[in-house]
C-alpha positions as CSV (number, residue, x, y, z in Angstrom):
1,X,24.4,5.9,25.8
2,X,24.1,4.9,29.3
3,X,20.4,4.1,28.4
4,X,21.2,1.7,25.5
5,X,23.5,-0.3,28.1
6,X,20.3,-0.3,30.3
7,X,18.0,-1.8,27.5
8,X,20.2,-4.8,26.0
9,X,22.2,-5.3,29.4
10,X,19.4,-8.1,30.5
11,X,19.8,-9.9,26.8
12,X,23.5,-10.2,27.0
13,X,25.6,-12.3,29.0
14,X,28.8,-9.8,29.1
15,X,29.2,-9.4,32.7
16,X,31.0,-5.8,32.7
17,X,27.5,-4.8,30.7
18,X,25.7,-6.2,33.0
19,X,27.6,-4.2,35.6
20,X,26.4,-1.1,33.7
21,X,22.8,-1.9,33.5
22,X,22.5,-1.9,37.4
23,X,24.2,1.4,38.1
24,X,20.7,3.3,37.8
25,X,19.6,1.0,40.6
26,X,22.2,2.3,43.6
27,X,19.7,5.1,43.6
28,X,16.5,5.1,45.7
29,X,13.4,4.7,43.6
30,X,10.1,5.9,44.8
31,X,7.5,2.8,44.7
32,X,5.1,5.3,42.6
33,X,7.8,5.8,39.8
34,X,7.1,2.2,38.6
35,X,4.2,0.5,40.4
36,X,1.6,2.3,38.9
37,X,3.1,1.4,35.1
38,X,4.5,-2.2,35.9
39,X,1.1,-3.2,37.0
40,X,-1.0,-1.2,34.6
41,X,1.4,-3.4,32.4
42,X,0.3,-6.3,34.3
43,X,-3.0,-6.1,33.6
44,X,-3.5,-5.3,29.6
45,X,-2.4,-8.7,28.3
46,X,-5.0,-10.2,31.0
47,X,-7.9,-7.9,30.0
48,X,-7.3,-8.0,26.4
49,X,-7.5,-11.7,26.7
50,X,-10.6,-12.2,29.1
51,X,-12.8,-9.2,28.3
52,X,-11.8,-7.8,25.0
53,X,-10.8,-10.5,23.0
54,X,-14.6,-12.0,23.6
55,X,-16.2,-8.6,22.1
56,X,-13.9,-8.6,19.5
57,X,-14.6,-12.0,18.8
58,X,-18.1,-11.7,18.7
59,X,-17.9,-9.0,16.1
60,X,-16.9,-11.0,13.7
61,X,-19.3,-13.5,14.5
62,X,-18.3,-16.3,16.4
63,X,-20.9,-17.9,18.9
64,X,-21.0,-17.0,22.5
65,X,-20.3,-20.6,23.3
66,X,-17.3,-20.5,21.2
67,X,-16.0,-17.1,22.7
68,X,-16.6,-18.1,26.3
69,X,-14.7,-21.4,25.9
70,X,-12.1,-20.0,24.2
71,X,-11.4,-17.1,26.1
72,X,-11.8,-18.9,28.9
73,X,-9.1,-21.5,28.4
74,X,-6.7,-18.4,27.0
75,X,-6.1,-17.6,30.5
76,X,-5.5,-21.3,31.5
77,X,-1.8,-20.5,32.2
78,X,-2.5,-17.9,34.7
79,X,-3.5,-21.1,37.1
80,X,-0.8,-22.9,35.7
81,X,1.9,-20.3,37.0
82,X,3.4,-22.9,39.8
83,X,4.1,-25.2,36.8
84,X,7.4,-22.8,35.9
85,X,7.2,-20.5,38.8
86,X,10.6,-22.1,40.9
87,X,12.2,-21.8,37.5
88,X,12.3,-17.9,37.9
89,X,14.0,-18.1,41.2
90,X,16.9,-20.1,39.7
91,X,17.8,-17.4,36.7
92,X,18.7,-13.9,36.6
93,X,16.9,-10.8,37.9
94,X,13.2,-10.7,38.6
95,X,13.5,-7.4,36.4
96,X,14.8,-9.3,33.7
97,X,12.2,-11.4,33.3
98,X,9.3,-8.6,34.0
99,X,11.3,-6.2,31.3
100,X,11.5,-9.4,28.7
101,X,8.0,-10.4,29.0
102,X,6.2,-7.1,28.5
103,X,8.1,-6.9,25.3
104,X,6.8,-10.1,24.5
105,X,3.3,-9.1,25.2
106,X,3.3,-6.3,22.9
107,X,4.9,-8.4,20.2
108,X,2.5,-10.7,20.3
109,X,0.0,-8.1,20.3
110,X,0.9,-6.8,17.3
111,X,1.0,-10.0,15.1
112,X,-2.6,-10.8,17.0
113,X,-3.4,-7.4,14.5
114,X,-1.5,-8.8,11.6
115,X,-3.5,-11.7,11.2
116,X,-7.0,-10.3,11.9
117,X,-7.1,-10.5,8.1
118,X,-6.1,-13.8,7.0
119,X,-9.2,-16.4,5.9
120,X,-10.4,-18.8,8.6
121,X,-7.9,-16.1,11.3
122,X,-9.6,-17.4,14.5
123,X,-7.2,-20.6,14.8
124,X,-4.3,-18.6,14.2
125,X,-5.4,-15.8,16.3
126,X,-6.1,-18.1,19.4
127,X,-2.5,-20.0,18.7
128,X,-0.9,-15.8,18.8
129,X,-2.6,-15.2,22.0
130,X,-1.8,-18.3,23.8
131,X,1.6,-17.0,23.2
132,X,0.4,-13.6,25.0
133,X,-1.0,-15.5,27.9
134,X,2.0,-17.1,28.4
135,X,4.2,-14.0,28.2
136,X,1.6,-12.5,30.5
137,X,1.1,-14.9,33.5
138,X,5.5,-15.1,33.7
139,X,4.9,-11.4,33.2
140,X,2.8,-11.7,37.0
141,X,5.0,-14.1,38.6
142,X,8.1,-11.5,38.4
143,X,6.6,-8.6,38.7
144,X,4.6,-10.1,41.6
145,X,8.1,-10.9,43.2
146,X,9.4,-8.2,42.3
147,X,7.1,-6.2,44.6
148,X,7.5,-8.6,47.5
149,X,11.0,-8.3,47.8
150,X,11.6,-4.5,47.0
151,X,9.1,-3.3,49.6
152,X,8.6,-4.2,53.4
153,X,4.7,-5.3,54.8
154,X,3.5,-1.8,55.6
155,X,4.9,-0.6,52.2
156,X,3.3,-3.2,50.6
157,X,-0.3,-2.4,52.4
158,X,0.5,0.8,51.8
159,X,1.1,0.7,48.1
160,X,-1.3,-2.5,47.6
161,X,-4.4,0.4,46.6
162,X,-2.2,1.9,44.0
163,X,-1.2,-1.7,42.3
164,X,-4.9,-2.7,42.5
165,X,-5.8,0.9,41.0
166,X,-3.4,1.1,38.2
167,X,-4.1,-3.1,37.3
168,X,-7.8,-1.9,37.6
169,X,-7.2,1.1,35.2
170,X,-5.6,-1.1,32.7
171,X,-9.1,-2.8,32.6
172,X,-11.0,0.2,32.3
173,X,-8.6,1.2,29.7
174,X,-8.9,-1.8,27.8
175,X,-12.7,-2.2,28.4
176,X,-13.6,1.6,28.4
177,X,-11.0,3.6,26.1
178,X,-10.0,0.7,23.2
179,X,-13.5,-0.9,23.4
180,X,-15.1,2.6,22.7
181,X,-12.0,3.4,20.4
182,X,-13.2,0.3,18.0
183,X,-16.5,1.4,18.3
184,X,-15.9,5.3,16.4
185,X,-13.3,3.7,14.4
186,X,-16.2,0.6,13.1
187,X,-17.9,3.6,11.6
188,X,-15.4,4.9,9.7
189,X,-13.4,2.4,8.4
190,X,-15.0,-1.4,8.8
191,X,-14.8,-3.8,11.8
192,X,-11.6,-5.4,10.8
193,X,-9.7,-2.6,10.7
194,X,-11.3,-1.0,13.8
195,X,-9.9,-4.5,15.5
196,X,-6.6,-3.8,13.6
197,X,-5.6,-0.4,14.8
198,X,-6.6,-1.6,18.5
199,X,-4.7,-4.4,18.7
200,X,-1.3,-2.6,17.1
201,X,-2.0,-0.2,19.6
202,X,-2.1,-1.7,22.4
203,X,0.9,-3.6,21.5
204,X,2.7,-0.4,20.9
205,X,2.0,0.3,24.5
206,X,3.0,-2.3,25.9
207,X,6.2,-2.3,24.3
208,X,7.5,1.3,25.4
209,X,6.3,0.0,28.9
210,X,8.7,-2.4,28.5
211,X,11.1,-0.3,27.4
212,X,10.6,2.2,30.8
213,X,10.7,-0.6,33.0
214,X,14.3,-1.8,31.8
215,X,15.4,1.7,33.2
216,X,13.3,2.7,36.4
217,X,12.7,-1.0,37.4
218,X,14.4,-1.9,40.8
219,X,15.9,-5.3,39.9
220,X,14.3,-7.6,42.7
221,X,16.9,-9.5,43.6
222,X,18.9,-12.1,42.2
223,X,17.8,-15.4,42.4
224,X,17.1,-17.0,45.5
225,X,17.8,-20.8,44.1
226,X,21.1,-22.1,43.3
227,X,20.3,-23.3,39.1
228,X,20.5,-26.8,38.7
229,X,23.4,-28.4,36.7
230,X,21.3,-31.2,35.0
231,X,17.8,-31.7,34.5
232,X,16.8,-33.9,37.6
233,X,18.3,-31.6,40.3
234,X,15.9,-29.1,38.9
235,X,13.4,-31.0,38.9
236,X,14.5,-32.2,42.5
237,X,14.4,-27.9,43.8
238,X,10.9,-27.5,41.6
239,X,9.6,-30.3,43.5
240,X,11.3,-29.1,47.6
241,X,9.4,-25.6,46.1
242,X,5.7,-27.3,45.5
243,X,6.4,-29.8,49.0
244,X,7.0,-26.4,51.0
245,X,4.1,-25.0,49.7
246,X,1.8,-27.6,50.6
247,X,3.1,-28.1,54.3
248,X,2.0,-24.3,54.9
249,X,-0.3,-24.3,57.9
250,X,-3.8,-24.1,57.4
251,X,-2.5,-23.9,53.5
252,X,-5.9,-25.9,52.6
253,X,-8.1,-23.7,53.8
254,X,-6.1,-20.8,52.3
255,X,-6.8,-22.6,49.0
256,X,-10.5,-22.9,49.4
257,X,-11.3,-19.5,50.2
258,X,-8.9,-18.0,47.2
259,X,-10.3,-19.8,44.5
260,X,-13.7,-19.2,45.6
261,X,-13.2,-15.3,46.7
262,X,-13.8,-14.7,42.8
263,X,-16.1,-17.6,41.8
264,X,-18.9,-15.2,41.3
265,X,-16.8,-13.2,39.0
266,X,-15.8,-15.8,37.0
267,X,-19.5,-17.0,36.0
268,X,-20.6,-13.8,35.2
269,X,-17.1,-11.9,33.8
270,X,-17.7,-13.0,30.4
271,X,-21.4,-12.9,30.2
272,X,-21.5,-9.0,31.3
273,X,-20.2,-7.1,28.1
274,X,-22.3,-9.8,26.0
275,X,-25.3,-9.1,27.9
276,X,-24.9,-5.1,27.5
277,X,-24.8,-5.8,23.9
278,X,-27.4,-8.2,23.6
279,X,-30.8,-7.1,21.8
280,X,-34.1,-6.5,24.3
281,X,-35.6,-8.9,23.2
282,X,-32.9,-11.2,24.2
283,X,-33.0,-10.2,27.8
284,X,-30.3,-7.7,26.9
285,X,-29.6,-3.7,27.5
286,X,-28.7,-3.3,23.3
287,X,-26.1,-0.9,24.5
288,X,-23.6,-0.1,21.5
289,X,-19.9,-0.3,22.0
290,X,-19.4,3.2,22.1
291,X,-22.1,2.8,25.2
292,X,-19.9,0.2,26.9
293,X,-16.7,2.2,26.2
294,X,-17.8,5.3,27.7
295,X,-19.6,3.6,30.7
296,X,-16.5,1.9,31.6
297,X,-13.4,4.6,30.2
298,X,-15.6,7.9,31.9
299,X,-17.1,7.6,35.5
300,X,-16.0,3.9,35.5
301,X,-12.1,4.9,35.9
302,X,-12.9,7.2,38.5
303,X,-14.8,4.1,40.6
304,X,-11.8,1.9,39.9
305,X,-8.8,4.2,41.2
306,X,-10.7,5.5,43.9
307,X,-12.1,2.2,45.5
308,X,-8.7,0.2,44.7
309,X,-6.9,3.2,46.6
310,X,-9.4,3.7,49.3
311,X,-9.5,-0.6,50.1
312,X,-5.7,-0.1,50.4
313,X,-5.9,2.4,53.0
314,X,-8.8,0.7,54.5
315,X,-6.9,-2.6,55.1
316,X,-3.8,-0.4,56.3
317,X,-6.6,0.8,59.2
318,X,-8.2,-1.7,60.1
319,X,-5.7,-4.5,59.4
320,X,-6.6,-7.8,57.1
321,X,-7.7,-9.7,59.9
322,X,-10.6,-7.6,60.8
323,X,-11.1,-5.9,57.2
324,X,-11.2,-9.4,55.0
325,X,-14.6,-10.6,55.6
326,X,-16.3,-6.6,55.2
327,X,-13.9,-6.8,51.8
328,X,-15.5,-10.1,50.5
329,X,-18.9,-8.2,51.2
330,X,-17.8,-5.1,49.3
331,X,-16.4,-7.6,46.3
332,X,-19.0,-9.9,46.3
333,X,-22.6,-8.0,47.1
334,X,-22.9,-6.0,44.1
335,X,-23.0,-8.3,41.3
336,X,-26.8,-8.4,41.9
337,X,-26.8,-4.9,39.8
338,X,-26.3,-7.1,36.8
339,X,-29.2,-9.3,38.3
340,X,-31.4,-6.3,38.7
341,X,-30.4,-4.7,35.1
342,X,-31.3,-8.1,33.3
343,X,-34.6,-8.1,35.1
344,X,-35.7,-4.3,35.2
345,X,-34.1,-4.1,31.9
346,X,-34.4,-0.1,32.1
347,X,-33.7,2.5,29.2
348,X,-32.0,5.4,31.2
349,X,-28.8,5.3,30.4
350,X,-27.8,7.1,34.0
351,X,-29.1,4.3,35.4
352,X,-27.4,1.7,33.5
353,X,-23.9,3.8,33.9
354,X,-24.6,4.1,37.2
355,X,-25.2,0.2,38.5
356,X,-21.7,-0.3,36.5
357,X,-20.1,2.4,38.3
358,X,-20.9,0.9,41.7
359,X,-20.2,-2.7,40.8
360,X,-16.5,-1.3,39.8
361,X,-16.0,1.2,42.8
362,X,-16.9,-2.3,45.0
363,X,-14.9,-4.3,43.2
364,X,-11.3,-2.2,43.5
365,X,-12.5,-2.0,46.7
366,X,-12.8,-5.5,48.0
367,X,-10.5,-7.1,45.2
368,X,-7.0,-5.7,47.1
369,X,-8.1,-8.1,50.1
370,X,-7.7,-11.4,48.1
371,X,-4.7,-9.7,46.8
372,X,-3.0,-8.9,50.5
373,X,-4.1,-12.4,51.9
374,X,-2.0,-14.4,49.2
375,X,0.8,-11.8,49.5
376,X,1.1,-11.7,53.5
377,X,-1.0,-15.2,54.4
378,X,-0.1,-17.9,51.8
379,X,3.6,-16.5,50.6
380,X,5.7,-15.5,53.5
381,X,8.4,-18.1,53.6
382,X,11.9,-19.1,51.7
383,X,10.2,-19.2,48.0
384,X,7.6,-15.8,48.1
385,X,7.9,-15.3,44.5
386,X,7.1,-19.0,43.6
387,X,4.3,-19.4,46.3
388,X,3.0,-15.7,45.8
389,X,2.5,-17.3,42.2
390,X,0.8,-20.1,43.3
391,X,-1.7,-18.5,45.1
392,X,-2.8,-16.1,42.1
393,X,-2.9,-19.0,40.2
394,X,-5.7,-20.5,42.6
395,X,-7.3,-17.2,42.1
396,X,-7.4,-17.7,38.5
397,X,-8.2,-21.0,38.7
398,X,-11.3,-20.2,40.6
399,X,-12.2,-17.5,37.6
400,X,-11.3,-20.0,35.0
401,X,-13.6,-22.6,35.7
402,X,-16.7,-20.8,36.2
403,X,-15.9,-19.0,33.1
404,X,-16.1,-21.9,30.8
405,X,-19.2,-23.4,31.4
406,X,-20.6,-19.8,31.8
407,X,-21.4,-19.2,28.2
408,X,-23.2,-22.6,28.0
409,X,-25.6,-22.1,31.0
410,X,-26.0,-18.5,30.1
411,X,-27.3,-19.8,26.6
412,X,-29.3,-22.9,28.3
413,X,-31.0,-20.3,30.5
414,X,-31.2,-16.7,29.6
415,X,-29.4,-13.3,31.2
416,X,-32.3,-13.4,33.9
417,X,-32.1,-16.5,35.4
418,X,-28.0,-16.8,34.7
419,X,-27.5,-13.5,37.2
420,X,-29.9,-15.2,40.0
421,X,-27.7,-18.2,40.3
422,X,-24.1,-16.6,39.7
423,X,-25.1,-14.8,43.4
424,X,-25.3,-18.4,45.1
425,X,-21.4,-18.9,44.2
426,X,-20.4,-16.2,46.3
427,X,-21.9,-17.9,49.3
428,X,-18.6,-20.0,50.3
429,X,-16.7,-17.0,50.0
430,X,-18.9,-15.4,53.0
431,X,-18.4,-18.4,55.2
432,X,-14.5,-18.7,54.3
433,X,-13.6,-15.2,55.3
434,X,-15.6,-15.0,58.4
435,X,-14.0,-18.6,59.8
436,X,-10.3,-18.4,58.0
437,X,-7.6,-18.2,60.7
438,X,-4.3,-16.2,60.1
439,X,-1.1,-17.8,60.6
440,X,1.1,-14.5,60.2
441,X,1.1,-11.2,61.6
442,X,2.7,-8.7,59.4
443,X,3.3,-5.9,61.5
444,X,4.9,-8.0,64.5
445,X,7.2,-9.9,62.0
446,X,8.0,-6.6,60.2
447,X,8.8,-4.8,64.2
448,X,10.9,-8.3,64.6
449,X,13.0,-7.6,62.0
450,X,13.7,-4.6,62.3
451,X,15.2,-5.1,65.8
452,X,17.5,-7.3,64.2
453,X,18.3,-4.9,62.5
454,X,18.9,-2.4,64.8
């Protein structure tokens, strides 16, 4: 009974119910009972959208060009997160909106499978999933706040391995497990069913995620804006919220060096999985799906937990200051296996698995310092859950944009020579982190505080 008060007490107004749904949060919850799922959670919508959505599309034959631009602009609204970002701090719980939107997600999800087989479906799937992207990148802002608030700097250095793993696993998931799922299941009953069953899946998942988080979530904290009575004085505290953000010192530099931390990823994100299933011929490996699935869903999910983990603890040792630019190496470097692959081209499939093992173990490892530096650099201040937002967004931005144009110029030039130039995008990267200067130290602000306390 209590449960059912739980699950409907963040969709009704009734205060006394309301009451009721945060009784199960007087209790301590362990940061392991729900950071793991929320940001497994996190991730899907994002991964279905970027890295599945393109194979799936590509089975039923639309053009690379097509698929990259598409795909691409899908997750336009995870750089557009500081457009409704303040809005979140004005209304309700940060758990209500993390809860709501995962629902959402697998909603969406679902109907994305519903209309797989209607004629001409690629207008109406795009439309469906635009939904999903926005459901997702609100989905980031909370749960991104969310984690801010509930836990203090060392927790969140601490913890920041396990919410890289789990987000991590979600991709391995997505691109190992469902994308090798679809490949048994093409045999046996027809691509478009294959897609079906994976998509209704996955929205199934998502869904009783949802429905775990409305009970074990800790709710964040109310909201740290006053709501507006009329439209202009929210537009007046939206505006104080983007004004802050750009008085932040050093905040332009900050900017540079996050959208371009994960340039090279977004050129050659997209163009990976179609280059594993491109012919020979073609400059491709001709790997099958099932291939893919188990390179990424076997060896791949070890990499990913075990590098996301071990970059959390490593920051946690050495501190961001000195670990961020050795990160940026660890993130950045191996992309040149996909360089290598396209030019060796070789037929052992160890090998193969094994250059996409490493470039996953390295890129849990070094992606948790990007994530850190917006959290503890670019977000401290009176609006972390808005500002935190807006410097993901930058992150995605700087994915985005490379990942537009990438199908074109991997079409205009071939796998080979596409690989060779991705590496010169991580270049600014290299110089950003070895010149950025810090204008917070967490541990000293975190001993400050709790002298206050005391």
């Amino acid at each position: 009974m209590l449960g059912t008060h739980v699950f409907f007490g963040y969709f009704c107004p009734d205060k006394k119910t309301r009451d009721l749904t945060f009784m199960t949060q007087k209790r301590k919850i362990s940061p392991l009972a729900w950071v793991p799922t929320a940001y497994f959670a996190m991730g899907l919508p994002f991964i279905m959208l970027n890295l599945v959505a393109p194979i799936m599309f590509n089975d039923f034959g639309i053009s690379d060009a097509q698929v990259a631009f598409w795909t691409s602009l899908l997750i336009l609204p995870w750089s557009l997160k500081p457009v409704w970002s303040p809005l979140l701090e004005m209304y309700r719980t940060k758990k209500f909106f993390v809860v709501t939107t995962q629902l959402l997600s697998g909603i969406s999800l679902a109907l994305v499978a519903m209309a797989l087989p209607l004629p001409n479906f690629f207008p109406y799937v795009v439309a469906i999933m635009a939904v999903l992207a926005f459901s997702g990148s609100t989905h980031d802002i909370a749960l991104d706040g969310l984690y801010i608030h509930e836990l203090t700097p060392t927790q969140q250095a601490q913890y920041i391995g396990w919410q890289g793993a789990f987000y991590n696993i979600a991709k391995v998931t997505a691109m190992g497990g469902l994308v090798y799922l679809a490949g048994l299941l093409e045999e046996h009953v027809g691509v478009l069913y294959a897609w079906m069953i994976i998509m209704g899946a996955s929205g199934a998942l998502l869904f009783l995620l949802g429905l775990y988080h409305a009970r074990i979530l800790p709710s964040g904290g109310a909201a740290t804006v006053q709501a507006a009575g009329n439209v202009r004085d929210t537009m007046r505290e939206t505006w104080e919220v983007f004004r802050l953000f750009f008085q932040k010192r050093y905040i332009w530099i900050y900017i540079a060096l996050i959208v371009f931390y994960r340039f090279a990823e977004g050129l050659v994100i997209k163009i990976v999985p179609l280059f594993l299933k491109a012919p020979v011929a073609d400059q491709g490996l001709a790997l099958t799906k099932s291939q893919i699935g188990l390179y990424y869903g076997t060896f791949g999910v070890a990499a990913f937990v075990i590098g996301s983990i071990l970059g959390g603890y490593f920051i946690s040792w050495r501190g961001l200051r000195k670990a961020l630019f050795p990160l940026c190496c660890i993130f950045n470097v191996p992309f040149a296996v996909y360089a290598l692959l396209a030019w060796l081209q070789p037929e052992n499939p160890v090998l193969v698995c094994a250059a996409i093992v490493f470039e996953y173990f390295s890129y849990g490892f070094g992606y948790v310092g990007l994530t850190l530096f917006i959290m503890q650099q670019v977000a401290p201040g009176k609006h972390q859950m808005a500002h935190y937002a807006f410097g993901t967004a930058l992150a995605n931005l700087g994915v985005m944009l490379p990942g537009m144009i990438s199908g074109v110029i991997s079409d205009a030039v071939g796998y080979k020579a596409f690989f060779l130039w991705s590496l010169l995008a991580t270049i600014p990267a290299f110089i950003l982190t070895r010149v950025v200067p810090f204008s917070h130290d967490p541990q000293k602000e975190e001993a400050a505080g709790d002298g206050q306390t005391a």
